[in-house]
KOLVO-872526 format. One record per residue (C-alpha): residue number from 1; residue in three letters; z negated, y, x negated. Coordinates in steps of 0.001 Angstrom, whole numbers, plus 500000, padded with zeros to 6 digits. Last residue first. Layout:
<recs>
NUM / ALA / Z / Y / X
...
</recs>
This chain:
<recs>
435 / UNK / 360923 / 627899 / 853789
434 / UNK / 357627 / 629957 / 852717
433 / UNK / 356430 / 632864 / 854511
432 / UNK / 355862 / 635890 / 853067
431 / UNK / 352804 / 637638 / 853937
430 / UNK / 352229 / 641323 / 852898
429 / UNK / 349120 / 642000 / 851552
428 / UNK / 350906 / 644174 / 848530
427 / UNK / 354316 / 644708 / 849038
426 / UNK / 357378 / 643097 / 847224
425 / UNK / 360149 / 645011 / 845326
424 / UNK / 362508 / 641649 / 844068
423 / UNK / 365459 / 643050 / 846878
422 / UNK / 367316 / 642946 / 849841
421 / UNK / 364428 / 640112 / 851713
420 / UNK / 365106 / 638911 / 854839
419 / UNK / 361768 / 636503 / 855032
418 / UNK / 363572 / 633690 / 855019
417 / UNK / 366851 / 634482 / 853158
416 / UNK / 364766 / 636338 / 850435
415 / UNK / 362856 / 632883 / 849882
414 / UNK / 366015 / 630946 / 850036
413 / UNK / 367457 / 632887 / 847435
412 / UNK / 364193 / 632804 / 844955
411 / UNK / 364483 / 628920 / 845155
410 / UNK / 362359 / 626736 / 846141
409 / UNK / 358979 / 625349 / 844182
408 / UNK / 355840 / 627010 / 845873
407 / UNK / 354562 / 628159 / 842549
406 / UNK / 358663 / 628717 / 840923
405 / UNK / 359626 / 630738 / 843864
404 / UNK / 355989 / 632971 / 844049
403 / UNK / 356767 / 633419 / 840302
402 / UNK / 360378 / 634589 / 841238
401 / UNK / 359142 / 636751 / 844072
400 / UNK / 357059 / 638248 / 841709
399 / UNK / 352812 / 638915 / 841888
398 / UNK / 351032 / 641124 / 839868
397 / UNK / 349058 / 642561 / 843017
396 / UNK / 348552 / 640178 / 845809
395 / UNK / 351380 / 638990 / 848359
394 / UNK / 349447 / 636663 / 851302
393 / UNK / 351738 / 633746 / 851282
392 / UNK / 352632 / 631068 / 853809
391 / UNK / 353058 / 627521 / 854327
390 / UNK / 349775 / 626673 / 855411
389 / UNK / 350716 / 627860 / 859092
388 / UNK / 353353 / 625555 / 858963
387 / UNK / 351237 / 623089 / 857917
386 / UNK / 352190 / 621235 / 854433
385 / UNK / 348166 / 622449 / 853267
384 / UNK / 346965 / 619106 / 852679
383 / UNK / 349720 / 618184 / 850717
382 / UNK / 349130 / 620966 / 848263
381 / UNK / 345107 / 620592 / 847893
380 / UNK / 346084 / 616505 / 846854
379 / UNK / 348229 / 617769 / 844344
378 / UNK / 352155 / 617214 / 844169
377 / UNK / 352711 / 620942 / 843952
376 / UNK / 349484 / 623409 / 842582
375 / UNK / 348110 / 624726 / 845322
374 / UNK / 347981 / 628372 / 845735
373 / UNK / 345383 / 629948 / 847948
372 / UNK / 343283 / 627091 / 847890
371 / UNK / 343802 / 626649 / 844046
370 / UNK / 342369 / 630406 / 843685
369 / UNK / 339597 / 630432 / 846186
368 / UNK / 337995 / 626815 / 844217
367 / UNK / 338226 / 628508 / 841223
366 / UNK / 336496 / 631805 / 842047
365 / UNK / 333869 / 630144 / 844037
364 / UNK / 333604 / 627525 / 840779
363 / UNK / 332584 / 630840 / 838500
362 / UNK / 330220 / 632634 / 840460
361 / UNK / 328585 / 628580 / 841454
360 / UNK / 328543 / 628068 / 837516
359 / UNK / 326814 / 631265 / 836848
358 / UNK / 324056 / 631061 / 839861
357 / UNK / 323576 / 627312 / 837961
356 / UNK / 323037 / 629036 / 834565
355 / UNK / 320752 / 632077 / 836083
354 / UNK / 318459 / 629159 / 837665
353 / UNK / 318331 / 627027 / 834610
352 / UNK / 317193 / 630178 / 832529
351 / UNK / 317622 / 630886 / 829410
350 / UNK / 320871 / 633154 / 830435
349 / UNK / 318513 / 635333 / 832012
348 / UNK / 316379 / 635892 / 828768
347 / UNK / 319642 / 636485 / 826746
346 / UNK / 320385 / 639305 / 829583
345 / UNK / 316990 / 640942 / 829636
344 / UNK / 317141 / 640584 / 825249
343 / UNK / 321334 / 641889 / 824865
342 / UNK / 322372 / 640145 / 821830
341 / UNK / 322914 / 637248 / 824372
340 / UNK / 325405 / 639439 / 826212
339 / UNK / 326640 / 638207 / 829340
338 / UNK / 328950 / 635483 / 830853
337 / UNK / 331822 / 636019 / 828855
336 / UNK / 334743 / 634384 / 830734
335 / UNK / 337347 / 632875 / 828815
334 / UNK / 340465 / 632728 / 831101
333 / UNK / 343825 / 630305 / 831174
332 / UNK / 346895 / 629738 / 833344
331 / UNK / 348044 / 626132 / 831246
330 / UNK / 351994 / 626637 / 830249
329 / UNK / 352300 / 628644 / 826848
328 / UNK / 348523 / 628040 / 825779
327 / UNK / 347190 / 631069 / 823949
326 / UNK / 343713 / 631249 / 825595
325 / UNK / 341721 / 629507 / 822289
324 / UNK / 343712 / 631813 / 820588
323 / UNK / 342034 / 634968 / 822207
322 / UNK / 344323 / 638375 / 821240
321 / UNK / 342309 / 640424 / 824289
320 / UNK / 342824 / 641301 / 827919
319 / UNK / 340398 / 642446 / 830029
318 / UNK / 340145 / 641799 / 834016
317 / UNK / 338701 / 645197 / 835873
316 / UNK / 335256 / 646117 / 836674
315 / UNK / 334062 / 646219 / 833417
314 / UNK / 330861 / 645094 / 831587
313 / UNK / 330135 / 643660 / 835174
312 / UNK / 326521 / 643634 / 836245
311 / UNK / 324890 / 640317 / 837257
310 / UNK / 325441 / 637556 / 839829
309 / UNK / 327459 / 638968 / 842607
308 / UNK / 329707 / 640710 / 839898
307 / UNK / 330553 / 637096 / 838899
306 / UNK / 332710 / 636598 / 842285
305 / UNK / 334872 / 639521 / 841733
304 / UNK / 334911 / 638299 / 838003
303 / UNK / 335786 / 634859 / 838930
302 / UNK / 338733 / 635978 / 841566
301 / UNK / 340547 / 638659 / 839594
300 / UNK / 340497 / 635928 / 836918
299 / UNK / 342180 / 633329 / 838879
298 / UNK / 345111 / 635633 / 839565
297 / UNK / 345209 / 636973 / 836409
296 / UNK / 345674 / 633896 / 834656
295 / UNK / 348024 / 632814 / 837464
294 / UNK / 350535 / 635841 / 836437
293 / UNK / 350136 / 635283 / 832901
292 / UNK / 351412 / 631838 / 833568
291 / UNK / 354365 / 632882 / 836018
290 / UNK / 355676 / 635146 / 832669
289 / UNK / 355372 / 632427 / 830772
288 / UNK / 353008 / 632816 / 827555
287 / UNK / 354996 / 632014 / 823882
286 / UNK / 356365 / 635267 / 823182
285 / UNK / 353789 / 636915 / 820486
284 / UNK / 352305 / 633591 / 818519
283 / UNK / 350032 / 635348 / 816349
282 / UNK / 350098 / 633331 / 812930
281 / UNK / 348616 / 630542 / 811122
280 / UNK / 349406 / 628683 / 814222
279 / UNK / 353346 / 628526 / 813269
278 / UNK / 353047 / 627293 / 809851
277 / UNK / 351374 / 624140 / 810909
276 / UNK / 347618 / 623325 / 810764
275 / UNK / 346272 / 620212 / 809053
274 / UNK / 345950 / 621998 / 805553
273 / UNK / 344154 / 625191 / 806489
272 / UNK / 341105 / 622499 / 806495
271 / UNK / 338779 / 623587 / 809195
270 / UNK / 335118 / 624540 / 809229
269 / UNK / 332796 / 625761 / 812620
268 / UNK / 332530 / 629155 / 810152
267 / UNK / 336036 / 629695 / 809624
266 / UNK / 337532 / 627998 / 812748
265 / UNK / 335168 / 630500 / 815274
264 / UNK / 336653 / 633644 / 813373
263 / UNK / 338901 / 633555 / 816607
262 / UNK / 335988 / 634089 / 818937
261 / UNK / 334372 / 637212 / 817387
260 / UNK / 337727 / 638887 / 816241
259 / UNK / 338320 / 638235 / 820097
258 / UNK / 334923 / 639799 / 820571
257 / UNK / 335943 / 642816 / 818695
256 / UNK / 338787 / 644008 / 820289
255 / UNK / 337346 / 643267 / 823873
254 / UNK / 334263 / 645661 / 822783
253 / UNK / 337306 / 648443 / 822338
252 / UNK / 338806 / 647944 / 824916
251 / UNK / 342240 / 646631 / 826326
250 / UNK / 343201 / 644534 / 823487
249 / UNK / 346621 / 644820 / 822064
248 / UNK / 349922 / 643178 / 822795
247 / UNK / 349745 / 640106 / 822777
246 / UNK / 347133 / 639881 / 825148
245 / UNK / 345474 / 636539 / 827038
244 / UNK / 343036 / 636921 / 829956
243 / UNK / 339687 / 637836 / 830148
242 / UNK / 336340 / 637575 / 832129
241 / UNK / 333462 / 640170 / 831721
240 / UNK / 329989 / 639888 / 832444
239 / UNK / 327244 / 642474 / 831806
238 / UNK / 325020 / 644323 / 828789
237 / UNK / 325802 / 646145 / 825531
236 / UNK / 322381 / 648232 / 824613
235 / UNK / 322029 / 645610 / 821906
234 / UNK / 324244 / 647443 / 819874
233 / UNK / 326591 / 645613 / 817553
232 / UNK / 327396 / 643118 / 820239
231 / UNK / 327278 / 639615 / 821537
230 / UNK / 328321 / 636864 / 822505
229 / UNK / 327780 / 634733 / 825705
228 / UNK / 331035 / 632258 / 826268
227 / UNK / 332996 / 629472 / 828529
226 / UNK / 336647 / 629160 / 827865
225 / UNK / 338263 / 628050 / 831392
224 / UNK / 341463 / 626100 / 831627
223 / UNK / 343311 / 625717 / 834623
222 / UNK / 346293 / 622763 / 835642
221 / UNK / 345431 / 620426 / 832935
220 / UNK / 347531 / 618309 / 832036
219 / UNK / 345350 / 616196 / 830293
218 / UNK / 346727 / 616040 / 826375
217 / UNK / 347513 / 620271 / 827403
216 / UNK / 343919 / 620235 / 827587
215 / UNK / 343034 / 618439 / 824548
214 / UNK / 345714 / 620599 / 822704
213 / UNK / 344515 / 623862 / 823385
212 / UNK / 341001 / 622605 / 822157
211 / UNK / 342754 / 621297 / 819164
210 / UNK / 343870 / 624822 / 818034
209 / UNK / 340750 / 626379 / 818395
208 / UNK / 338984 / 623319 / 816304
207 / UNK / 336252 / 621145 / 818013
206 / UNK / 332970 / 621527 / 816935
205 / UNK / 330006 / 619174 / 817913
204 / UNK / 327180 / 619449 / 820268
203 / UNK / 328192 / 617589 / 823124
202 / UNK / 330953 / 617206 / 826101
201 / UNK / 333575 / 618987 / 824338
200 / UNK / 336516 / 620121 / 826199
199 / UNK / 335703 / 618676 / 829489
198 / UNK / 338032 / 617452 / 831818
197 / UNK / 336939 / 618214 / 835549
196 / UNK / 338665 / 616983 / 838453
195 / UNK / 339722 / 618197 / 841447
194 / UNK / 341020 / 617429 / 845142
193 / UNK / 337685 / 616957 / 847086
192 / UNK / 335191 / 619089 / 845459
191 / UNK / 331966 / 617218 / 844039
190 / UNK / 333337 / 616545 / 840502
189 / UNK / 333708 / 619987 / 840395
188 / UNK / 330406 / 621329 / 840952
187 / UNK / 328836 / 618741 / 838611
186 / UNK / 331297 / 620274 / 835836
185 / UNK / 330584 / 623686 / 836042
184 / UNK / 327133 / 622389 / 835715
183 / UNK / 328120 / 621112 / 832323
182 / UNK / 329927 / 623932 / 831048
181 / UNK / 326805 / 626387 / 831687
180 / UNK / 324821 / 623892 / 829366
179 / UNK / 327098 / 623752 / 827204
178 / UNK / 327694 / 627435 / 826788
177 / UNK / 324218 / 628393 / 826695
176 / UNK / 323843 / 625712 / 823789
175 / UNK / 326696 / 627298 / 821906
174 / UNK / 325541 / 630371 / 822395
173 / UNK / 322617 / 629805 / 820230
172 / UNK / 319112 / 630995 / 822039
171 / UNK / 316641 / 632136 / 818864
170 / UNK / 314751 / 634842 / 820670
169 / UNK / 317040 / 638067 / 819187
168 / UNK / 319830 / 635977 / 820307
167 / UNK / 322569 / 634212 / 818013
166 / UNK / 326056 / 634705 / 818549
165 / UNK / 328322 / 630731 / 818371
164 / UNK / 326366 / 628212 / 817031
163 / UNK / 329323 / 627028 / 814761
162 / UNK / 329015 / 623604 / 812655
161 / UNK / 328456 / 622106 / 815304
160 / UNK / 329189 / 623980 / 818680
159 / UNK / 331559 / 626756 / 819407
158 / UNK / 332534 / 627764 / 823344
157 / UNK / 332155 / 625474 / 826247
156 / UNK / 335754 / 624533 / 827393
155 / UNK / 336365 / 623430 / 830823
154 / UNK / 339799 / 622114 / 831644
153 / UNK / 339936 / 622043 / 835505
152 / UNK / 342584 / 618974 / 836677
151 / UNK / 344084 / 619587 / 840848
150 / UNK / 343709 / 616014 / 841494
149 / UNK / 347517 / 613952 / 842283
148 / UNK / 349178 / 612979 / 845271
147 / UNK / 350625 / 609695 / 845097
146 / UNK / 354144 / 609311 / 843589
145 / UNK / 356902 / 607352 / 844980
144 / UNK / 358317 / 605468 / 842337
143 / UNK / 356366 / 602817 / 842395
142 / UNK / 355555 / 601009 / 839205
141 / UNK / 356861 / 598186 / 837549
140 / UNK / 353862 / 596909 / 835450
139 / UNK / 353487 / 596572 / 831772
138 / UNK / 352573 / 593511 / 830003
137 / UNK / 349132 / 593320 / 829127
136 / UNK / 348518 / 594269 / 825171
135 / UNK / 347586 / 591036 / 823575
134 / UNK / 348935 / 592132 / 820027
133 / UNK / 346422 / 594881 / 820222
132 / UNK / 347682 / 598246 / 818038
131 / UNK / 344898 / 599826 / 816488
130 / UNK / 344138 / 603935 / 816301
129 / UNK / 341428 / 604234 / 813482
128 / UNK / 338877 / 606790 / 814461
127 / UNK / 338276 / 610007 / 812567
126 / UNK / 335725 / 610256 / 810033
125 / UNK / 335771 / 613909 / 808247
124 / UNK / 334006 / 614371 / 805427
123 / UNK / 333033 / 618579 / 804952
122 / UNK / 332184 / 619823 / 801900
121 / UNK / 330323 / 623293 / 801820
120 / UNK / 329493 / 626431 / 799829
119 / UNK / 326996 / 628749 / 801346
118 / UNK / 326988 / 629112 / 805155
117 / UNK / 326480 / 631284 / 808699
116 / UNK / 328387 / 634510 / 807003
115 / UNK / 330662 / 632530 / 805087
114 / UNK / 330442 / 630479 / 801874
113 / UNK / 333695 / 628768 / 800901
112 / UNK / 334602 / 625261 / 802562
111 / UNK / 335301 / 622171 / 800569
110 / UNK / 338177 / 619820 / 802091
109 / UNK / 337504 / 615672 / 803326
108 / UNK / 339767 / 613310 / 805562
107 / UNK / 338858 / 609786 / 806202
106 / UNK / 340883 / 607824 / 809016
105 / UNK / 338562 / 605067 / 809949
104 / UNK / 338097 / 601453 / 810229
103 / UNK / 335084 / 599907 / 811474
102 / UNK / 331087 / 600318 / 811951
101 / UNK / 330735 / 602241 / 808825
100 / UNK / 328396 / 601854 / 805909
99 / UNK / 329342 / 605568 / 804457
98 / UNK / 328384 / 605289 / 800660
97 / UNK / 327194 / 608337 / 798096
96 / UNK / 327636 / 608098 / 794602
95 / UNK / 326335 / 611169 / 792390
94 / UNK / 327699 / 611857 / 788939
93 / UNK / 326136 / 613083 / 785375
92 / UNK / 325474 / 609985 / 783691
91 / UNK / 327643 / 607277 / 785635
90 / UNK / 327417 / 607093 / 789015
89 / UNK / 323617 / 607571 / 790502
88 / UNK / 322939 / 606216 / 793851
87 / UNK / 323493 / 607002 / 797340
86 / UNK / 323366 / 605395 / 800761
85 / UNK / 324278 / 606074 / 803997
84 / UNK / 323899 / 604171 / 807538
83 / UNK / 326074 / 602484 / 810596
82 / UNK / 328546 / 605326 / 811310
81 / UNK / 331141 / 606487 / 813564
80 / UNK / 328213 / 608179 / 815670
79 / UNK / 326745 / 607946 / 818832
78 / UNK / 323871 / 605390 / 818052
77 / UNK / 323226 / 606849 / 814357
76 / UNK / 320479 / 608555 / 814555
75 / UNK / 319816 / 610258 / 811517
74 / UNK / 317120 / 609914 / 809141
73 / UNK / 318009 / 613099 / 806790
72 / UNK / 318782 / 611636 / 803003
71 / UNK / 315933 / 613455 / 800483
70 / UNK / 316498 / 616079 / 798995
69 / UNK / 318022 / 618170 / 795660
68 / UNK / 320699 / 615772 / 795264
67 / UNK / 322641 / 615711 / 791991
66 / UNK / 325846 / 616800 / 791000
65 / UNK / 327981 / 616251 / 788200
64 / UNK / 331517 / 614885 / 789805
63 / UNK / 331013 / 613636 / 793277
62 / UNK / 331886 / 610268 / 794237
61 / UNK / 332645 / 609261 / 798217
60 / UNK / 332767 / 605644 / 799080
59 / UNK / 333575 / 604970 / 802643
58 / UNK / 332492 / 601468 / 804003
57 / UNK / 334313 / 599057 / 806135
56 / UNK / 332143 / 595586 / 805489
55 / UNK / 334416 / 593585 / 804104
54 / UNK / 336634 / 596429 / 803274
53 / UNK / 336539 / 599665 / 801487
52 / UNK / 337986 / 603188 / 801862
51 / UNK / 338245 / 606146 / 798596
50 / UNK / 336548 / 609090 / 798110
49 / UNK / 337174 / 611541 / 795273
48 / UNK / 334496 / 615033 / 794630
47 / UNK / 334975 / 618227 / 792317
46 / UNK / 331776 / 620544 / 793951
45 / UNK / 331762 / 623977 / 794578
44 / UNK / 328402 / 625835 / 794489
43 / UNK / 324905 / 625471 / 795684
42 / UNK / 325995 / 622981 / 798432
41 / UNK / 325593 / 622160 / 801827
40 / UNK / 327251 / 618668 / 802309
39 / UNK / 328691 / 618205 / 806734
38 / UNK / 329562 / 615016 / 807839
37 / UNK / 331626 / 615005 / 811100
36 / UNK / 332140 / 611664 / 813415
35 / UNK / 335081 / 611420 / 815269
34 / UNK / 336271 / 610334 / 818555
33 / UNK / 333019 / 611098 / 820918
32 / UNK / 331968 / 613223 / 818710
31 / UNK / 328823 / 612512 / 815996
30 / UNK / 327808 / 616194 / 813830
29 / UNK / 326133 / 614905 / 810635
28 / UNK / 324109 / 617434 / 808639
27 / UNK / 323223 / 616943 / 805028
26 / UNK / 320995 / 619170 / 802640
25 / UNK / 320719 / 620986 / 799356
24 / UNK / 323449 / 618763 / 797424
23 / UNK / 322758 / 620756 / 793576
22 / UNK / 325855 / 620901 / 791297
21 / UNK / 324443 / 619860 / 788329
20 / UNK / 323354 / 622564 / 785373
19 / UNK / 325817 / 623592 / 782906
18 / UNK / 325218 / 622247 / 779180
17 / UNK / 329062 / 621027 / 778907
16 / UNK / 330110 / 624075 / 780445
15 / UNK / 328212 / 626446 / 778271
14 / UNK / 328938 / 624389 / 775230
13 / UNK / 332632 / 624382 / 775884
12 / UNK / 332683 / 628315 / 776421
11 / UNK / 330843 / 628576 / 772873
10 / UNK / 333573 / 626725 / 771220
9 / UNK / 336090 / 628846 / 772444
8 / UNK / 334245 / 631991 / 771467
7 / UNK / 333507 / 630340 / 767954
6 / UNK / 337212 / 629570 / 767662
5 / UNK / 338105 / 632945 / 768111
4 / UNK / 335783 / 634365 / 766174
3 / UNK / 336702 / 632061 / 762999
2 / UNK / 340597 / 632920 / 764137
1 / UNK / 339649 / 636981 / 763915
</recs>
């Protein structure tokens, strides 16, 4: 039994020692306009070390037995964090590969298990070094009466990178649809008087679920809108939808599963489980204000009545799903599903430049109704409309007299007093007007 023993255990040593290389089968690089994201596919896991170097900044990362299958990609490296890469053999069995970097960075690198989109992975990481200038101008005394501000639109075009979203049965990515969509979006703002458009990511790169909350919470943004096309099991599925947060259930079936959809996003676009605290790992039930809900579904009621004048509605009524990317406690937020790529007349629509700008008008008329209606205080809209006449409010459905208090900032007393309220019961179309 000990001689078989020992000739199992020796045989397991051989087997290792004579396993193949881990084989590198390609490269991708994804520049952003803060970070730069290298992507290794691999044939199987891979043990790997990097360490920084100065004089020039470079980025030495060593994996342990592996070899490269093919050739470096020539990429261009104008809009990235990077100047070139090299790679030479390590040792007998290891594979050297150097960033040349055009300054400091803040490395981070995990390996990724295969998914449905990709085999095994390693993802570098390049993030910017912050610096500190010692000749930092000193800072001024500002006034302390405060100039009226731009109504901010966070607009956030769905996947990218690493993740091209649902694929159509003619090759379109979603994530290019998105973008595109996104971008117009963003030409139409930038031509209203009052607003401004932040854009979540302005290329093809992926930003995390969790960081695309952030980024528009980082701007204050006073509306964000997830742009998307997915798809469906049965290409049958067809017309435009727009959503709103749940936490409590989705409303349909279809909204079930494109939430799944959406919030898979981080597992295929590639994040380290690391960087995220214990509180995103799971649904967060009572975060959403009640007066933020109650915008979300104001805005949305607007967009989808104005998106049914562009193509077919999936449903005529806002749906609610479990979206994360829609889970910010004090931004009003939709994702609006524009149509179904798996769907071939509605992927060929959403091809076209015509269909995208019709889109981004549906979308922007919906906007621009909402933030007329209710002005966000201290914004350029809001001190336009100090009229008396502006200074009323036309009750729609969802609405509370203590979310009407909190938009229009008084208080809910002096809002019963001027309108001789008793009670909270409020009619629909009635017009309260605001002391």
């Amino acid at each position: 039994m000990k001689r078989t023993g020992l000739a199992l255990v020796l045989l397991l040593i051989a087997s290792v020692c004579q396993a193949g290389p881990v084989q590198i089968q390609g490269l991708r690089m994804w520049p952003a306009p803060d970070n730069t994201r290298l992507v290794f596919d691999l044939n199987a896991p891979v043990q790997h070390s990097l360490f920084t170097l100065s004089g020039p900044e470079r980025l030495v990362i060593d994996l342990k037995n592996a070899s490269l299958l093919t050739r470096m990609p020539a990429f261009d490296y104008d809009k990235s964090l990077l100047r070139g890469i090299r790679h030479a053999r390590h040792g007998e069995r290891n594979l050297r590969v150097v960033l040349d970097l055009k300054g400091k960075v803040r490395p981070k690198s995990f390996v990724l298990k295969p998914n449905r989109e990709y085999g095994h992975r390693l993802v570098i990481d390049l993030h910017q070094a912050k610096t500190v200038s010692n000749n930092a101008p000193a800072r001024t005394v500002q006034s302390m009466k405060r100039r009226p501000r731009d109504i901010i639109v966070a607009i956030d075009a769905g996947h990218g990178g690493e993740d091209p979203g649902a694929v159509g049965r003619r090759g379109t990515r979603e994530k290019d649809i998105a973008l595109a969509v996104a971008r117009r979006l963003e030409r139409l703002i930038a031509r209203e008087r009052g607003m401004r458009a932040v854009m979540i990511r302005s290329g093809d790169y992926y930003v995390g679920l969790q960081q695309r909350v952030k980024k528009a919470r980082q701007h204050r943004a006073d509306l964000f809108i997830s742009l998307h096309a997915d798809a469906f099991r049965s290409p049958k599925a067809k017309g435009s939808s727009v959503f709103v947060v749940s936490h409590k259930g989705a409303t349909s079936e279809t909204a079930r599963g494109l939430a799944e959809s959406e919030n898979s996003a981080d597992l295929i676009g590639g994040v380290s489980l690391e960087e995220m605290d214990p509180l995103t790992r799971y649904v967060v039930v009572d975060m959403l204000k009640n007066s933020t809900m109650e915008d979300s579904h104001a805005v949305a009621r607007g967009v989808l009545g104005s998106l049914k004048h562009v193509n077919a509605l999936h449903k005529n009524r806002v749906e609610q799903a479990g979206f994360k990317v829609l889970k910010a406690p004090d931004i009003p937020s939709i994702l609006v599903e524009m149509a179904f790529i798996s769907n071939p007349s509605e992927e060929k629509r959403l091809r076209s430049a015509k269909y995208q700008q019709r889109m981004a008008e549906a979308v922007m008329k919906g906007v621009r109704a909402y933030f007329r209606k209710d002005p966000p205080p201290g914004t350029l809209l809001a001190a336009r409309d100090r009229t008396p006449e502006a200074r009323r409010h036309v009750i729609s459905r969802g609405d509370t007299l203590s979310g009407i208090a909190n938009r229009y900032q008084v208080s809910v007393a002096r809002l019963r007093d001027a309108n001789g309220l008793r009670g909270d019961v409020l009619t629909v179309g009635k017009v309260l007007r605001i002391p």
